[in-house]
BALOBA-1460 file (C-alpha; in Angstrom, 3 decimals):
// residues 241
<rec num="1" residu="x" x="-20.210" y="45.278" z="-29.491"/>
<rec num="2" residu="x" x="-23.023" y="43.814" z="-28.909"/>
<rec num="3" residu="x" x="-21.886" y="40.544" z="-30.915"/>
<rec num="4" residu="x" x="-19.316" y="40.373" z="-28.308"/>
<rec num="5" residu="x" x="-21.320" y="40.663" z="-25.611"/>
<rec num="6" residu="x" x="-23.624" y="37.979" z="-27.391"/>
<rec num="7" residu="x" x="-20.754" y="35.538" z="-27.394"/>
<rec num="8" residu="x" x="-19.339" y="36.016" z="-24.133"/>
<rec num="9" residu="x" x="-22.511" y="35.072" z="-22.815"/>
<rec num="10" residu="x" x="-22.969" y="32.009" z="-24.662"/>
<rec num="11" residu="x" x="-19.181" y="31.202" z="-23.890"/>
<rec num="12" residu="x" x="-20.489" y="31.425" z="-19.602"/>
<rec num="13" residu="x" x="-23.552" y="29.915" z="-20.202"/>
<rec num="14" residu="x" x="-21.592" y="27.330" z="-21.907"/>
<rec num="15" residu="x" x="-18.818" y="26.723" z="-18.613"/>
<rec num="16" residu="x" x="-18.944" y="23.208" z="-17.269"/>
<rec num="17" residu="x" x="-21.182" y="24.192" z="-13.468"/>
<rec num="18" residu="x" x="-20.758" y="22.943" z="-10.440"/>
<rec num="19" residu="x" x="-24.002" y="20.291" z="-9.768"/>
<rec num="20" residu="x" x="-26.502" y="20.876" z="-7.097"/>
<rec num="21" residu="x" x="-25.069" y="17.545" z="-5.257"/>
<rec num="22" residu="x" x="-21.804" y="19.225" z="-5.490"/>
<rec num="23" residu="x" x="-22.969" y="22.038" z="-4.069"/>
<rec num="24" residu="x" x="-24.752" y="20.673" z="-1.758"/>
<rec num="25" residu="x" x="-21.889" y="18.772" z="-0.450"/>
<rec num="26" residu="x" x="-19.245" y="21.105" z="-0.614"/>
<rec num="27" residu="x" x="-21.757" y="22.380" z="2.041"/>
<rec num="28" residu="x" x="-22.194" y="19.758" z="4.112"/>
<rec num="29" residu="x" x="-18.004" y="18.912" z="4.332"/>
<rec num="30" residu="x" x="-16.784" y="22.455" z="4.318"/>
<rec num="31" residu="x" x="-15.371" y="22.711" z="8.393"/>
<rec num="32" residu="x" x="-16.928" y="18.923" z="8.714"/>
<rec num="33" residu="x" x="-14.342" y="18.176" z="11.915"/>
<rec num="34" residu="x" x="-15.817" y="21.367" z="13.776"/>
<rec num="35" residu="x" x="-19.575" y="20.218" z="13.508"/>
<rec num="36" residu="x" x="-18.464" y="16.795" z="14.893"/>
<rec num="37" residu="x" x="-17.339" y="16.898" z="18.664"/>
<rec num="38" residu="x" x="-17.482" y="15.965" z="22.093"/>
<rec num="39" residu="x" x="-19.621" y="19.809" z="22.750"/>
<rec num="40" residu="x" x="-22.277" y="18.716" z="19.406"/>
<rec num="41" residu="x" x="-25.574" y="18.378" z="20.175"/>
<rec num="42" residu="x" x="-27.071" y="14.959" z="19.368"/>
<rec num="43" residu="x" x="-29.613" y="16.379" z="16.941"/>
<rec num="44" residu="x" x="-27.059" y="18.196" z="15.354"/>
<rec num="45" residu="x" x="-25.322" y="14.997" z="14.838"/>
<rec num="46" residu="x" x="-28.043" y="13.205" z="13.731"/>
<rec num="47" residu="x" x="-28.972" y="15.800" z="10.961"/>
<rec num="48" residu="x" x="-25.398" y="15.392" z="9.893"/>
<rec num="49" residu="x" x="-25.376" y="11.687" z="9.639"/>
<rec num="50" residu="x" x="-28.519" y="12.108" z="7.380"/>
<rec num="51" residu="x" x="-27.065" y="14.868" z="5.245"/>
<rec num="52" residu="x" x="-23.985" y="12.903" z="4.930"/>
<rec num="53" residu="x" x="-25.544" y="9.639" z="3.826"/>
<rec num="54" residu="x" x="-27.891" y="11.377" z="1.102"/>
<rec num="55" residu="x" x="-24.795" y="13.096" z="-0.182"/>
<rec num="56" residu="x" x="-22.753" y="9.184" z="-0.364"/>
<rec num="57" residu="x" x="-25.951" y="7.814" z="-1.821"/>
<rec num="58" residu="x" x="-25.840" y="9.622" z="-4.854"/>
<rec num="59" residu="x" x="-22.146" y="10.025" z="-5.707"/>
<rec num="60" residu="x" x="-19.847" y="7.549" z="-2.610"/>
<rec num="61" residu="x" x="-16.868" y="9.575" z="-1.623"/>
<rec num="62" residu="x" x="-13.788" y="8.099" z="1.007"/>
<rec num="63" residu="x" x="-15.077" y="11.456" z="2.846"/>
<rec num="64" residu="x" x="-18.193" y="10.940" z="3.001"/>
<rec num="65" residu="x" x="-17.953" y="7.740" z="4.148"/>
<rec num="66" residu="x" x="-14.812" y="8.516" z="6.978"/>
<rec num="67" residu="x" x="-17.112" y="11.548" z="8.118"/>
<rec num="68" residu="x" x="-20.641" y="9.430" z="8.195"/>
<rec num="69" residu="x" x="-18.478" y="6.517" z="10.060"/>
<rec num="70" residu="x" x="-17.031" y="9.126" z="12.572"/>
<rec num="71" residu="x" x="-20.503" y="10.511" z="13.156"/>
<rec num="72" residu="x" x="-21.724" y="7.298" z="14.345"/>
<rec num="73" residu="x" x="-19.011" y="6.878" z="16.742"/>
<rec num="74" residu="x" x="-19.764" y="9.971" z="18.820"/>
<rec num="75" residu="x" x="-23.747" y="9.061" z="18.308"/>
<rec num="76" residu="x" x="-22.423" y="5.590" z="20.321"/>
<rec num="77" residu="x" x="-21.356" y="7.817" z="22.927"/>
<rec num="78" residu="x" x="-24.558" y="9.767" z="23.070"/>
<rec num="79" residu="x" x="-27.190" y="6.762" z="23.526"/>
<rec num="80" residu="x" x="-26.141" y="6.160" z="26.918"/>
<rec num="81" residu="x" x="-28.593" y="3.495" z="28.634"/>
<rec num="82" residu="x" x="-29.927" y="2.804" z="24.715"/>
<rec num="83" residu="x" x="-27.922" y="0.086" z="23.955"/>
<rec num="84" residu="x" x="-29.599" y="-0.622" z="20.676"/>
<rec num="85" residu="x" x="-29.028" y="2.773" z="19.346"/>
<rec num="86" residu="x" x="-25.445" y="2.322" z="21.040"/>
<rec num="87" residu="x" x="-24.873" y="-1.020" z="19.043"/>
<rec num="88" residu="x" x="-26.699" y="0.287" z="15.489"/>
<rec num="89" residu="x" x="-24.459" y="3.308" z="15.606"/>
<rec num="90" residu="x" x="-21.600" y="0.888" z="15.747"/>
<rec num="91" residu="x" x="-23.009" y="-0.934" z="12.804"/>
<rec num="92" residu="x" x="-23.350" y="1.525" z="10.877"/>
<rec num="93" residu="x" x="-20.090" y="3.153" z="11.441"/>
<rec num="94" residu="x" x="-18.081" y="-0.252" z="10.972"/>
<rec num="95" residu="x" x="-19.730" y="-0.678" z="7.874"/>
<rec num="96" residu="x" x="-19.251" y="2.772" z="5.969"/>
<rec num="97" residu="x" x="-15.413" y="1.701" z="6.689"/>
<rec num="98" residu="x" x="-15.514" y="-2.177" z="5.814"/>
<rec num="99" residu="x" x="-17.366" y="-1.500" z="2.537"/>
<rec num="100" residu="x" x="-14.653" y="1.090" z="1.420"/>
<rec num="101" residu="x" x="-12.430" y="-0.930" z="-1.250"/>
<rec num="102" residu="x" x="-9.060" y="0.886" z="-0.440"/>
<rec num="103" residu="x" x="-8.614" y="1.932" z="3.031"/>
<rec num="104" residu="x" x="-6.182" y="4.919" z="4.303"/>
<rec num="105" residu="x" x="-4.510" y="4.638" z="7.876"/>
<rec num="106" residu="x" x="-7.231" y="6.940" z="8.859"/>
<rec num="107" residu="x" x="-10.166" y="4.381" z="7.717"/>
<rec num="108" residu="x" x="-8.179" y="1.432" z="9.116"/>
<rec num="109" residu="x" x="-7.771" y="3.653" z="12.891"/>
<rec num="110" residu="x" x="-11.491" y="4.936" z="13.252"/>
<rec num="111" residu="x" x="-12.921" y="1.326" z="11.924"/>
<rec num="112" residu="x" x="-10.275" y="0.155" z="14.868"/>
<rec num="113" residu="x" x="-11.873" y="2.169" z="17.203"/>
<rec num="114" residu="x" x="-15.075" y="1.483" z="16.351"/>
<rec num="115" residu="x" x="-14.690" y="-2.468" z="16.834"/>
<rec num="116" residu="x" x="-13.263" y="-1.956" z="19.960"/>
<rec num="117" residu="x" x="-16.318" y="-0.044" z="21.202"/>
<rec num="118" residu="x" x="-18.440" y="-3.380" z="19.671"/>
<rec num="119" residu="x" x="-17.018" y="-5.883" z="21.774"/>
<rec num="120" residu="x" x="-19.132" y="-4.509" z="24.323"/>
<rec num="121" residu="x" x="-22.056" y="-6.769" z="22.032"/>
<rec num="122" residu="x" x="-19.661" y="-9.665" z="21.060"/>
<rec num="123" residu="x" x="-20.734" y="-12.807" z="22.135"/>
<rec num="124" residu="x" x="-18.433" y="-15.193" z="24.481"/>
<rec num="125" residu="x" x="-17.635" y="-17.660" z="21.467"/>
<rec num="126" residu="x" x="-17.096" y="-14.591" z="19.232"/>
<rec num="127" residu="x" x="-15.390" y="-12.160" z="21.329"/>
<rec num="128" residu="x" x="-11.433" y="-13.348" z="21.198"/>
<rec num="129" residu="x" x="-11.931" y="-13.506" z="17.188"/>
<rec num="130" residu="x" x="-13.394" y="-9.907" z="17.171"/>
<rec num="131" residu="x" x="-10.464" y="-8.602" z="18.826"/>
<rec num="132" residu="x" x="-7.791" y="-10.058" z="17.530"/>
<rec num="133" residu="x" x="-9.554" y="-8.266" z="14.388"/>
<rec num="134" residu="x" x="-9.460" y="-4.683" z="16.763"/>
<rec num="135" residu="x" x="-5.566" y="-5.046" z="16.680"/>
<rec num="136" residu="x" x="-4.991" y="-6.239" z="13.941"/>
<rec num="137" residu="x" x="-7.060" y="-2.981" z="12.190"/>
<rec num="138" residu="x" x="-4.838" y="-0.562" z="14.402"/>
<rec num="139" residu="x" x="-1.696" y="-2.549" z="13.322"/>
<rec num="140" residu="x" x="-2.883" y="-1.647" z="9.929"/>
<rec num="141" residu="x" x="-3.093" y="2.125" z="10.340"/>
<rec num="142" residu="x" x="0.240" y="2.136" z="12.193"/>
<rec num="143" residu="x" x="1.905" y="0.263" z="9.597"/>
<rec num="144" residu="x" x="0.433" y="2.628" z="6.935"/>
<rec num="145" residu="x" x="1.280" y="5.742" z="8.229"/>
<rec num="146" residu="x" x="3.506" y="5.373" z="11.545"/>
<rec num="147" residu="x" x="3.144" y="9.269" z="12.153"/>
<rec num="148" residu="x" x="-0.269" y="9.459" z="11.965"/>
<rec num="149" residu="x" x="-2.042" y="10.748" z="15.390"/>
<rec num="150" residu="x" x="-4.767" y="8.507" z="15.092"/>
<rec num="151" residu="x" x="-3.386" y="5.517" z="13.972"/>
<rec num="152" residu="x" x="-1.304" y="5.694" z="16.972"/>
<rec num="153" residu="x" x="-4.190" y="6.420" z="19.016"/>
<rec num="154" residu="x" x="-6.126" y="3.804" z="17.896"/>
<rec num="155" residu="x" x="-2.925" y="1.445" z="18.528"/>
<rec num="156" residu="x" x="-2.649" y="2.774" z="21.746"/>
<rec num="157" residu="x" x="-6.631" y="2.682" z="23.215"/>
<rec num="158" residu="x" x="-6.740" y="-1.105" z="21.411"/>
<rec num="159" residu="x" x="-3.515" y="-2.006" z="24.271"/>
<rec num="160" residu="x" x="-5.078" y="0.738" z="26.727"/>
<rec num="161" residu="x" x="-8.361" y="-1.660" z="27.046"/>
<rec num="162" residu="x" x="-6.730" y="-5.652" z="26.553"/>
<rec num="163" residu="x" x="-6.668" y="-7.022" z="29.604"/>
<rec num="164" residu="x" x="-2.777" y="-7.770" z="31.051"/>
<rec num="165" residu="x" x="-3.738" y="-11.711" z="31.001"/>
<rec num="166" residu="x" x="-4.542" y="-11.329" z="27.370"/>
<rec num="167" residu="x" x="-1.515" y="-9.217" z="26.425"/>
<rec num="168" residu="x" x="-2.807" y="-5.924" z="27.100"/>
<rec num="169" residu="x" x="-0.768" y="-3.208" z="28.444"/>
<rec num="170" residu="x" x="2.486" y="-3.268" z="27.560"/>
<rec num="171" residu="x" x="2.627" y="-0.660" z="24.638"/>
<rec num="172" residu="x" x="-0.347" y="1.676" z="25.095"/>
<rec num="173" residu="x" x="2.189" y="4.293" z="26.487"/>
<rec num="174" residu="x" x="4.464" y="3.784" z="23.696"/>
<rec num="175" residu="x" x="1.906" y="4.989" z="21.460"/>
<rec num="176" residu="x" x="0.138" y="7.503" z="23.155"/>
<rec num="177" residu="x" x="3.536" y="9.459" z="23.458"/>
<rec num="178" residu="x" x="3.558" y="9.129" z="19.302"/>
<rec num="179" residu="x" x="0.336" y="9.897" z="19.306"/>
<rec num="180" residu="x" x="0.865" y="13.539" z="21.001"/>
<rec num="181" residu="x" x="4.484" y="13.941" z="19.479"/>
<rec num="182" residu="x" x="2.513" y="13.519" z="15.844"/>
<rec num="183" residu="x" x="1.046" y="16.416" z="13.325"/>
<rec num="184" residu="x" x="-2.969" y="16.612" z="14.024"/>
<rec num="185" residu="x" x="-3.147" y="16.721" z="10.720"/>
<rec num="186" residu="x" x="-1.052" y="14.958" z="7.966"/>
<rec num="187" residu="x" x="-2.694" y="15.345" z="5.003"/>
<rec num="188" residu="x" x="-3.446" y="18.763" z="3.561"/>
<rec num="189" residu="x" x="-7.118" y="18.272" z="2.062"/>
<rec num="190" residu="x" x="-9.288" y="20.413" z="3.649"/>
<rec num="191" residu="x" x="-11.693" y="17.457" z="4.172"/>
<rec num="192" residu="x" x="-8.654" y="15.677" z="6.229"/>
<rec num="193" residu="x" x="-9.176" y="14.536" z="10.267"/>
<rec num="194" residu="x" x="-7.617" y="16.360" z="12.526"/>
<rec num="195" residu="x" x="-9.135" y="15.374" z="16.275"/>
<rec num="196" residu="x" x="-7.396" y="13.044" z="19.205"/>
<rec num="197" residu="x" x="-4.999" y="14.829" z="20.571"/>
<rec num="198" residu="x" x="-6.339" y="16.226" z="23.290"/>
<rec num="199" residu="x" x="-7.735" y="12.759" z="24.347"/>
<rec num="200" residu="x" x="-4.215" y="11.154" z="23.855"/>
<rec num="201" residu="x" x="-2.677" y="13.458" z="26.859"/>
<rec num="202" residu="x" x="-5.624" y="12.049" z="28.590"/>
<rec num="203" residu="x" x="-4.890" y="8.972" z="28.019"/>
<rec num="204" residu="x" x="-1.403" y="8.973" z="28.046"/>
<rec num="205" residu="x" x="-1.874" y="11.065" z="31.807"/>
<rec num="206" residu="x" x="-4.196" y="7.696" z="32.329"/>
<rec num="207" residu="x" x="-1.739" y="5.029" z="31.638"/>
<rec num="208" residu="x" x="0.942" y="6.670" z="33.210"/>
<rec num="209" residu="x" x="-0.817" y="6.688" z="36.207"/>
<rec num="210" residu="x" x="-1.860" y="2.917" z="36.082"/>
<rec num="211" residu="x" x="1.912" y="2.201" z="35.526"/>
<rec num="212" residu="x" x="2.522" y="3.718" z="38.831"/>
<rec num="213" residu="x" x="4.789" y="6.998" z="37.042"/>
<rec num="214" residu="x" x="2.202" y="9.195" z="38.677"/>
<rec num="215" residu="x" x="4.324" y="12.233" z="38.562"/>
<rec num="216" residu="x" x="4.587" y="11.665" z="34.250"/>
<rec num="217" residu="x" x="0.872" y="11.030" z="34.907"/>
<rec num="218" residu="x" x="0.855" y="14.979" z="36.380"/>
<rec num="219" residu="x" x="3.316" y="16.413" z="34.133"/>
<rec num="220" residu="x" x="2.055" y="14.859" z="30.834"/>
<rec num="221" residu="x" x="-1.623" y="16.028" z="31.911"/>
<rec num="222" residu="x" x="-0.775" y="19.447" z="33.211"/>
<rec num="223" residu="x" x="1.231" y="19.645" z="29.527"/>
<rec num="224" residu="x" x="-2.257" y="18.613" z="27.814"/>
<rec num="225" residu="x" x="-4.461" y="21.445" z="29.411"/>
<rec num="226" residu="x" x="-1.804" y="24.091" z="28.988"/>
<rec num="227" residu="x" x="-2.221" y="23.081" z="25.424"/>
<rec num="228" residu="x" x="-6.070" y="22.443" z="25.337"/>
<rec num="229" residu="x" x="-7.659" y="24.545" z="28.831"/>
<rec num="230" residu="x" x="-11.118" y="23.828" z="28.166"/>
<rec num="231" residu="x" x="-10.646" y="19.497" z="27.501"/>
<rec num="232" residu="x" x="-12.741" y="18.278" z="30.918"/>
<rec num="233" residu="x" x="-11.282" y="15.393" z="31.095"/>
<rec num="234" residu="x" x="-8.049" y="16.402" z="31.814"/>
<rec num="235" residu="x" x="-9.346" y="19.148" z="33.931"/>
<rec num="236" residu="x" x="-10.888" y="16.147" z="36.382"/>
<rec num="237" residu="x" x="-7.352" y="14.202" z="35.693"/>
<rec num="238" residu="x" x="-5.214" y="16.834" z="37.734"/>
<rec num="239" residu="x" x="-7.798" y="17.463" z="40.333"/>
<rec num="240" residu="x" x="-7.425" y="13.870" z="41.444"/>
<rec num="241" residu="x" x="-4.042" y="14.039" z="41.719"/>
């Protein structure tokens, strides 16, 4: 008996572990799309970031970088007036995605949206290259995976923003209505996206409106907060109307 009991504890001692970084990052990505939203608190999101780029600096992940990327897009958002922390967020975000060797629809969408934001910084002689290179990114994600929520989104905020003299605004609608008709979230790994479509009935609501179809403006934003009761923006949307 106890021979047995001497080799079954070899045998677990033995068992191929899970690492500490493993661990660790299991940790960090387990619910990662809940501790990353518009309600987060900035230091929360900082302390993510960091977390997130210790775990891709000793074992680089597609995750890891799609999650560290998509923190630095809402920490854009949060530096307000501080437009160097508003432009090194972008930086950083832009190039978690550009240095990943094979991108998904997913990489190509949020690196899409994440150009778009850095035109703000583009230079006059630099600007029309740059975004060309905005649609031509969301053209990439739609082309990948033409049901995907945000590739559509992306597509459709890229069209959304292009002024009409430069081509803008002739398909944002188009793919905002894709965007909302499409699963949140395509692929089954629990480490998958699943955010935008809330903001896509606020968009869509939003170009609607500037098409002059204000009452699919009303309907497609009273749809959106039936569906999603506490998204503000849509709240403010109907009480314009």
């Amino acid at each position: 008996m106890k021979k047995c009991l001497l080799l079954l504890l070899c045998m677990v001692l033995l068992l191929p572990g899970r690492t500490k970084a493993q661990t660790n990052g299991a940790a960090v990505l387990a619910g990662i799309q809940q501790k990353i939203t518009w309600r987060t608190p900035t230091d929360s999101l900082q302390q993510l970031a960091r977390a997130l780029d210790e775990l891709r600096a000793k074992k680089p992940n597609p995750y890891l970088s799609y999650w560290g990327a998509f923190a630095q897009y809402h920490l854009y958002f949060r530096a307000g007036q501080h437009k160097q922390q508003a432009e090194a967020a972008l930086q950083k975000g832009m190039a978690l995605l550009e240095d990943l060797p094979a991108k998904t629809a997913e990489h190509y969408a949020l690196l899409s949206l994440l150009q778009g934001l850095n035109l703000e910084f583009a230079s006059f002689l630099t600007v029309a290259f740059k975004a060309g290179t905005v649609k031509e990114n969301a053209e990439k994600a739609v082309a990948l995976a033409p049901d995907n929520l945000r590739a559509r989104y992306a597509r459709g905020i890229n069209d959304y923003y292009t002024p009409k003299q430069y081509g803008g605004g002739k398909v944002a609608i188009e793919h905002f209505k894709k965007a909302i008709a499409a699963p949140d979230k395509p692929d089954a790994n629990p480490y998958a996206p699943n955010w935008g479509k809330p903001d896509a009935y606020w968009y869509l609501a939003q170009a609607y409106k500037a098409a002059g179809q204000t009452e699919q403006a009303r309907t497609t934003a009273t749809e959106g907060l039936s569906k999603y009761p506490q998204h503000s923006k849509l709240k403010g949307f109907l009480a314009k109307m």
